[in-house]
N, C-alpha and C positions, 0 to 999 in steps of 0.2 A: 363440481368445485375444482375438479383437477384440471378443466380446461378455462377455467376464469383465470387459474393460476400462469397457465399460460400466455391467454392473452394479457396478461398483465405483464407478464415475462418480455414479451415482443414490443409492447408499446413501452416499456422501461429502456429495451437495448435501442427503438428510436431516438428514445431522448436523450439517449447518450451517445448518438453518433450529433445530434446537433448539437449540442452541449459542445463535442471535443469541435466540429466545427467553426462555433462558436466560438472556441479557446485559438483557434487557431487565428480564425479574422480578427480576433482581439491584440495575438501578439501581431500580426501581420501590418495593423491601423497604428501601434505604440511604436514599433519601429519604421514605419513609414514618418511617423513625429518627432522623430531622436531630436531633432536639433531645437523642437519648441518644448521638451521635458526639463525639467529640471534636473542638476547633476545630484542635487545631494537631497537621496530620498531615504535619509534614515531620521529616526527619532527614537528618544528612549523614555524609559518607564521606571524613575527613580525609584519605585516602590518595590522594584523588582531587583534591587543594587545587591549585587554579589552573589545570587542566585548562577551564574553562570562564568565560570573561570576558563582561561586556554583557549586553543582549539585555533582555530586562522582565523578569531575576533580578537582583538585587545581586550586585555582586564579590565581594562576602565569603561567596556563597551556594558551597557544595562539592558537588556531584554529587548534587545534589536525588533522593531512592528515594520519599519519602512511606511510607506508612503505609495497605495497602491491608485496609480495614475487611470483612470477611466477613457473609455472608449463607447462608440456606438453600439460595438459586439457586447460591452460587460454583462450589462443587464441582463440579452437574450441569454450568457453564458448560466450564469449565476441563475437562472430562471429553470433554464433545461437541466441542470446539474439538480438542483431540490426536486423537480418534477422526477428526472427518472430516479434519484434514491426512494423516494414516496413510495413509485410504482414496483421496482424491483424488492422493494420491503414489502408491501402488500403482498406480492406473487410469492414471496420467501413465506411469508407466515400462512397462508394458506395452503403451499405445499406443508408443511411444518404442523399443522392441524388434521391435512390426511393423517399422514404416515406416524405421527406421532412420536416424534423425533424430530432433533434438528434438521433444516433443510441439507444436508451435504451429506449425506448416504451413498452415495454414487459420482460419478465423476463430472456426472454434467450440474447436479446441483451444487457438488463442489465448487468447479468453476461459477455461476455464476455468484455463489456465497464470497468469493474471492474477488471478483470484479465491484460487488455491492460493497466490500468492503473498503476497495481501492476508492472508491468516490468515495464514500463517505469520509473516509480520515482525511484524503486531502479537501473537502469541502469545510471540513470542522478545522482543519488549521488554516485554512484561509478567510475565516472568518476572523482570525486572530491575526494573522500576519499578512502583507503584501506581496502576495504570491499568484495572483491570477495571470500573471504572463505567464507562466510555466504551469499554466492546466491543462495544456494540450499535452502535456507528457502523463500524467497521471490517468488522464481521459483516455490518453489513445491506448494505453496500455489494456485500459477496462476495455474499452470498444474492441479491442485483439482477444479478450477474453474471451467477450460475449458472441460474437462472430464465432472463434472456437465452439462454442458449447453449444452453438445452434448445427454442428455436424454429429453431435453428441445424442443417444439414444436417452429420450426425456420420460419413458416409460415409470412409471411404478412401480417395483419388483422386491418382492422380500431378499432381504438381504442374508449376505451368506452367513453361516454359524458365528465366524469370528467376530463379525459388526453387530451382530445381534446384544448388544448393551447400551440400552437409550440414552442413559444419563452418561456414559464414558465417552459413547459417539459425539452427544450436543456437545458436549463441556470442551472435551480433546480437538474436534474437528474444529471448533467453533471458535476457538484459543487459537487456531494456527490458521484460520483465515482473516482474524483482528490483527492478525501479527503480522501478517503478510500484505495485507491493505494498507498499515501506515509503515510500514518500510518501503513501501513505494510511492511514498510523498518522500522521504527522507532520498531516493534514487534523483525525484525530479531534481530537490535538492541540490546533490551532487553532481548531477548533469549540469543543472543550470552556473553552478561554483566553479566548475572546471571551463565553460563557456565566457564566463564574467571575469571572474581572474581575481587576483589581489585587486588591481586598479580599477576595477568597475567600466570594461570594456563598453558596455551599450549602456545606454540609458532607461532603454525600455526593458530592459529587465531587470528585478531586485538587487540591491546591492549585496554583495557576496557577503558581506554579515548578516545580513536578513536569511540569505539563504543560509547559511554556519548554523544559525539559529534554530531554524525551521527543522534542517535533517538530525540535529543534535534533540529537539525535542521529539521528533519521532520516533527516533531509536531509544531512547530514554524512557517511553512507551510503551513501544511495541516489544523489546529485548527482555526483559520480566515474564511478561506473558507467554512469548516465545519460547523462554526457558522453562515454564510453567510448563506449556503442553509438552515439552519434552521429557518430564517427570511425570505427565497423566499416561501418555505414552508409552512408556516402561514398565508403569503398575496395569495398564490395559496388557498389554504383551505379555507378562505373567500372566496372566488370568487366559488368557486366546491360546497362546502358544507356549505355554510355561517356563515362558525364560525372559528376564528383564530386558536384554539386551541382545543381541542376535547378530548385527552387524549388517544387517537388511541394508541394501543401496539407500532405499527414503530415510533409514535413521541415521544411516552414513551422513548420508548430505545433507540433512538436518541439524545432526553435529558440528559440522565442517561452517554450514549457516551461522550458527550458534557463538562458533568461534570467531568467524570476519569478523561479525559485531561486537566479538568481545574487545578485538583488537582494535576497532574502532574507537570507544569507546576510551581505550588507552590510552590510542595515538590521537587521540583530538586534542590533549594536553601535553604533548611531547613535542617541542620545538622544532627538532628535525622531520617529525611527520604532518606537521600542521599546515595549513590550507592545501596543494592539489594532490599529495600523497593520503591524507583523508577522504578529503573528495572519492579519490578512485577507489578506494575502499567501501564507499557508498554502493559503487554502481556494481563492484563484483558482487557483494554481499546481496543486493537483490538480483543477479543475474544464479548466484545460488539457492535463493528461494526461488525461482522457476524452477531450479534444478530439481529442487525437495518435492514442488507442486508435479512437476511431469517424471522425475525421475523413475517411476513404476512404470509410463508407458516405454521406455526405453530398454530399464531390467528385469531380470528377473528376479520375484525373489517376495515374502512373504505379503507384500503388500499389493505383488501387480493383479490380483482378482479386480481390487476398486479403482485406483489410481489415488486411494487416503492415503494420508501420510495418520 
């Protein structure tokens, strides 16, 4: 079983190099078309009126979907994106049925729980909104993942004393790789906002309200849950190491995670920090979730045996 796991492992990270390929001849066809698109690809959903206030969208804007323009690439994108979530969920639950725990024990199951994660959230809000030009960022980011974790030792190995709690392990790890997968839809986001501008620079890419929308509900999301496993976290660290809080590099920059997004979160309805000073809060705030995901191979310090946060 352990080596099905695998080959499913392997033909999941091909589908996801064609996928972000895919994403990429997608934006590469839409912007070769700028001048046959239409300028104004927003629409709203009166039903959704006042659900969303501030931030670099107008008040009177309603649950921004846009208007996601097609290409020859879409289909294959959109095809290879469900194919390798299928496959890298299949190879997760069958690792997940050995070892009797969630998949992310270790650091290479970590990683790929983290990459399976990033496809999925931005595939689930791009079913909602108008965002497959900017899937080549969410993709390429998984595909850097999954490439990483194939130099990763994929062994089976009883874990050390302190991981040794099944239900703390699934629940904690498993909360902080959902929460790191759709903040980096919420990154693409603010890549592509800071790219677009107020004025809606290109055409083939989402109108900077669609994207406001998109990272605003990500982090809306994922920030809860994030805060969540930072609280299972704490009560896990009593119990392992008998002290709540420690100051460990990974809960450091955990914290520090915690807080970008809080400040987000604030300054999306704060006039002087609204559209590109938001934006770039997007992109530090997940360039500090790398930090959280890799900061044990870098420090030292209660967590670097696994590289778990």
């Amino acid at each position: 079983m352990a080596s099905g796991s695998l080959i499913l492992y392997y033909a999941g990270g091909i589908m996801v190099a064609l996928a972000f390929m895919a994403y990429v001849a997608h934006a590469v066809l839409l912007a070769n078309a700028r001048i046959r698109l239409p300028r104004l690809v927003l629409q709203t959903a009166p039903a959704y009126a006042g659900v969303v206030t501030g931030s670099f969208v107008e008040r009177r804007d309603q649950n921004p979907r846009g208007v996601d323009p097609g290409s020859a690439a879409a289909p294959f994108a959109s095809t290879f994106t469900v194919v390798a979530i299928a496959l890298l969920a299949l190879s997760m639950a069958m690792r997940a049925t050995i070892v009797g725990r969630g998949p992310w024990g270790n650091l290479f199951e970590y990683t790929v729980a983290f990459a399976f994660t990033m496809i999925t959230g931005y595939w689930l809000l791009s079913r909602r909104y108008a965002i497959r030009s900017i899937g080549f960022i969410p993709l390429g980011v998984a595909l850097g993942l999954l490439l990483y974790s194939m130099s990763l030792p994929n062994e089976i190995e009883p874990l050390v004393p302190a991981l040794q709690n099944a239900p703390l392990l699934t629940i904690h790890v498993g909360m902080a790789t959902i929460a790191y997968g759709i903040f980096a839809t919420s990154f693409a986001a603010g890549v592509g906002y800071l790219i677009q501008g107020r004025t809606d620079r290109f055409a083939w890419l989402p109108s900077h309200k669609v994207l406001d929308e998109v990272a605003y509900r990500a982090v809306i999301v994922g920030f809860p849950i994030f805060a969540t496993m930072i609280i299972l976290g704490s009560w896990w660290a009593s119990i392992a190491w008998s002290a709540y809080w420690s100051w460990d590099p990974k809960e450091t920059s955990a914290l520090v995670t915690w807080l970008v997004y809080a400040i987000y979160l604030h300054a999306r309805n704060q006039r002087a920090w609204a559209g590109r000073p938001a934006a770039l809060l997007l992109v530090v705030g997940f360039l500090m979730v790398l930090v959280t995901y890799s900061g044990s191979l870098w420090f030292s310090g209660l967590h670097s045996y696994s590289g778990l946060n």
